[in-house]
VEXSEVEX-619794 format. One record per residue (C-alpha): residue number from 1; x negated, y, z. Coordinates in nm, 4 decimals, padded with zeros to 6 digits. Layout:
(NUM,(X,Y,Z));
...
END
This chain:
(1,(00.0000,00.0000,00.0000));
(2,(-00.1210,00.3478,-00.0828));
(3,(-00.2705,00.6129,00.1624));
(4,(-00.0080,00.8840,00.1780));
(5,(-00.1851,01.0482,00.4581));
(6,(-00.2038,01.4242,00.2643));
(7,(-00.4713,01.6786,00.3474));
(8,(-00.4219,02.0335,00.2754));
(9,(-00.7111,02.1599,00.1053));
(10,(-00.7559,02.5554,00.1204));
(11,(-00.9620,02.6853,-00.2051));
(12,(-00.9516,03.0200,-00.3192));
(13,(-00.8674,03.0583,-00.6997));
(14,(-01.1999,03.1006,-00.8478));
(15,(-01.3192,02.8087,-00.6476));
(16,(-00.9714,02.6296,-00.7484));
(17,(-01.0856,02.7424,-01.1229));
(18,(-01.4565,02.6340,-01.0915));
(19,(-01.3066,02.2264,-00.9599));
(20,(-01.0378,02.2070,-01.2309));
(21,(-01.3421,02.2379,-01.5058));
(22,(-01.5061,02.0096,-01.3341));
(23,(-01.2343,01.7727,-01.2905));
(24,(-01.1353,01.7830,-01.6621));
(25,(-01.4977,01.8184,-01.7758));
(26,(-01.5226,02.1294,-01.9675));
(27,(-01.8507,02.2031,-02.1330));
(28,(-02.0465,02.4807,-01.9243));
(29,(-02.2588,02.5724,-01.6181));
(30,(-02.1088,02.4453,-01.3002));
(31,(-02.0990,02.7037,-00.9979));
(32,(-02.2800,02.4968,-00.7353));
(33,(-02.1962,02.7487,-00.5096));
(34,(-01.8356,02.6905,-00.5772));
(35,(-01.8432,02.3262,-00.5959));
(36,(-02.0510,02.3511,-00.2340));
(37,(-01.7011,02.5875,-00.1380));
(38,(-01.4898,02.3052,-00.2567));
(39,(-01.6265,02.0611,-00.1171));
(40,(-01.6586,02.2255,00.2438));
(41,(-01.2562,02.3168,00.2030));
(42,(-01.1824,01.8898,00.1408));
(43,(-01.4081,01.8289,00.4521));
(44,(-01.2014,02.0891,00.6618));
(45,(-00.8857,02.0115,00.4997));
(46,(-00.6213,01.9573,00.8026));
(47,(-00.2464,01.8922,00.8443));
(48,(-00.1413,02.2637,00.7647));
(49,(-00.2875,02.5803,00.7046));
(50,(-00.3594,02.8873,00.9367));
(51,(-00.1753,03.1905,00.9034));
(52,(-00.4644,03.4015,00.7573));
(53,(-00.4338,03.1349,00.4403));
(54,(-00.0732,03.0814,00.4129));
(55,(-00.1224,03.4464,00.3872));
(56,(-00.3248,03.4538,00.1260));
(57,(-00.1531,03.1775,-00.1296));
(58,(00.1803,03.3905,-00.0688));
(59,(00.0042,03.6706,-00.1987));
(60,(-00.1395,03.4273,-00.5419));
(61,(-00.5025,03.4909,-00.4009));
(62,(-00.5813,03.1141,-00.3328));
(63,(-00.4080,02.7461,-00.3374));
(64,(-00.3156,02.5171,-00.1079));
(65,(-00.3793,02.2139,-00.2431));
(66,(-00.2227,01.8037,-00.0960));
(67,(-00.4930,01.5573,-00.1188));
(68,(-00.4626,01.2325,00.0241));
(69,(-00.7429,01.0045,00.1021));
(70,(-00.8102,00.8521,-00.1895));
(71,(-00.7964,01.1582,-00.4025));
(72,(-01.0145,01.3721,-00.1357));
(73,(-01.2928,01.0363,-00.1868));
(74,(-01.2911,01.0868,-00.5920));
(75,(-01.3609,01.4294,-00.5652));
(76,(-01.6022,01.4330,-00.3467));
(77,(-01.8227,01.1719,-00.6009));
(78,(-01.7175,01.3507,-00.8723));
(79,(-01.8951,01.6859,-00.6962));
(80,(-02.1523,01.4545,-00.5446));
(81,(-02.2726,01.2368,-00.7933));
(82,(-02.1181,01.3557,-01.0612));
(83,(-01.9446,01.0140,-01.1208));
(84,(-01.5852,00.9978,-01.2220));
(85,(-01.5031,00.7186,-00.9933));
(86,(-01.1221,00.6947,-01.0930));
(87,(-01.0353,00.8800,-01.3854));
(88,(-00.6684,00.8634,-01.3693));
(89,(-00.6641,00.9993,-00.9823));
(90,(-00.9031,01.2765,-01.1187));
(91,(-00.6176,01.3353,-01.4169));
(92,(-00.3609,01.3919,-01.1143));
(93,(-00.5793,01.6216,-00.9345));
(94,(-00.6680,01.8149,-01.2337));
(95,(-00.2754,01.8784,-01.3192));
(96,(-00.1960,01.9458,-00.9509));
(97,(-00.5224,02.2137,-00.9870));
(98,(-00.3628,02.3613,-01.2475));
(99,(00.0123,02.3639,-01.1722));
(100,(-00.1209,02.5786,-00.8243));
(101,(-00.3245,02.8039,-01.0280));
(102,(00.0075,02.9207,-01.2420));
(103,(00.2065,02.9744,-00.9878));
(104,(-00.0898,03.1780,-00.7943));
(105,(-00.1177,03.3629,-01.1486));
(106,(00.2330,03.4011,-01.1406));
(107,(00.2800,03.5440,-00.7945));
(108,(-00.0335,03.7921,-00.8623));
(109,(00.1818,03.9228,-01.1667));
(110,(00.4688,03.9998,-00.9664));
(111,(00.3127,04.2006,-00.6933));
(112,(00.1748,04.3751,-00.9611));
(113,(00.5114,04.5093,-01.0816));
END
């Protein structure tokens, strides 16, 4: 049976930005300093989030994103080693990644207004 044990990971967008092209393995320079960010926000990923980042996904500035076990492991050897361990899990968290990033773009526009 599946680990449904979900994590909330806290990344802000341009860290959320710099692990979705590494999840779906554009062609480019990877932000180590980014993919260190990431990878600190999956180790400290807890059952919530603290006011200070609710906040700040509310406002489109970051994303909260649900990782369970198994998907927190894949991305951490994907950052690691640079070994896609499970493809199709990676798939899942790449259209999750992006799915948070629209509405975060989507919120930004309308505070704009």
């Amino acid at each position: 049976m599946p680990d449904t044990d979900q994590r909330v990971v806290f990344l802000e967008r341009d860290t959320a930005e710099e692990l979705l092209d590494l999840v779906d393995d554009r062609p480019g320079d990877a932000d180590e300093d980014l993919l260190d960010a990431a990878l600190d926000a999956i180790e400290a990923a807890g059952d919530g989030l603290p006011g200070e980042a609710q906040q700040a996904v509310a406002r489109g500035e970051a994303v909260a994103l649900g990782l369970d076990p198994t998907e927190a492991a894949t991305v951490r050897t994907l950052i690691l080693e640079n070994h896609e361990a499970d493809p199709g899990v990676l798939r899942s968290v790449g259209a999750s990644i992006k799915s948070k990033l629209k509405a975060a773009a989507k919120k930004t526009r309308r505070k704009k207004r």
